[in-house]
Structure formats: structure tokens, C-alpha cells
C-alpha positions in Angstrom: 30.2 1.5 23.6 33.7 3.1 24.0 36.1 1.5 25.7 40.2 1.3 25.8 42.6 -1.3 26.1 46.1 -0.7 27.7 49.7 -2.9 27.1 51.9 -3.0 29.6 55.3 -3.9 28.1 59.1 -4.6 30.6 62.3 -3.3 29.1 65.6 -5.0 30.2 68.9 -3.0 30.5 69.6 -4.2 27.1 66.4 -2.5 25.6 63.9 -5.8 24.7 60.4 -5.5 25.6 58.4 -7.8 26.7 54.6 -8.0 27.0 53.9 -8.3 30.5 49.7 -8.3 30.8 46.7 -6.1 30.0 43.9 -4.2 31.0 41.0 -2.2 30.2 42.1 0.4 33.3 44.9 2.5 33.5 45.0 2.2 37.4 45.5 -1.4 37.1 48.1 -1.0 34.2 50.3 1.4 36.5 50.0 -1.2 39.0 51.3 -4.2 36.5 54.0 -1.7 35.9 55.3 -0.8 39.0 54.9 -4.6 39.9 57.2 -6.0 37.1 60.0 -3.6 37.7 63.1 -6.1 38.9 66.5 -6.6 39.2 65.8 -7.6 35.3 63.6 -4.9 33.7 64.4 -1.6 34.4 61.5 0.5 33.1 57.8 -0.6 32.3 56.1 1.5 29.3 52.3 1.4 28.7 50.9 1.5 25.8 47.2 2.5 25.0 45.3 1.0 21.5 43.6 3.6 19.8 40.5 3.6 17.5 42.8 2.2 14.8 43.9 -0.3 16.7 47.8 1.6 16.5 49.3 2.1 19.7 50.2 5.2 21.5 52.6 5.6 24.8 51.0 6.9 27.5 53.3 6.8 30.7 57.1 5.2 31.2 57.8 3.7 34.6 61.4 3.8 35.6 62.8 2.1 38.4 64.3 4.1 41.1 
């Protein structure tokens, strides 16, 4: 069975990231994004975990 797991991860103005949650759909992983964007984070990134278990950027979310 193949399946893929997605990290969605905030970014503050002064560049930390923080984990914010996961999830096996990338729907639901835009939707964590777009969620979590404050007054404090200013961009979301997600992150998918590929066969090696390594993980690859797939989208950045950027508040408006």
C-alpha cells in the first residue's frame, strides 16, 4: 500500500518554524495552512515525506 504523509510547518517574521499538525491529504494540509496564518506566522510551508522518509516542499502559503 502507498500512501503519503504531509507536515505542515508556521514561519514567524523572524524565520522559526514550527510544526503545526499532519495529514495523509494534501486538501486538508492546505486547509491547516491557510488556518494557522496569524498576526504571528506569516507563511505556512508543507512539506511531503518521501520514500526515504526525507522531506520535500511542496507548496508555501503566504499571508496576504
Amino acid at each position: 500500500m502507498n500512501w503519503e504523509l504531509y507536515e505542515v510547518w508556521s514561519v514567524d517574521a523572524d524565520g522559526h518554524e514550527s510544526l503545526v499538525d499532519t495529514s495523509k491529504d494534501l486538501k486538508k494540509a492546505r486547509q491547516l495552512a491557510e488556518e494557522s496564518l496569524t498576526d504571528e506566522y506569516v507563511e505556512c510551508i508543507i512539506y511531503r515525506e518521501n520514500e526515504d522518509g526525507e522531506l520535500e516542499e511542496v507548496e508555501v502559503i503566504v499571508k496576504e
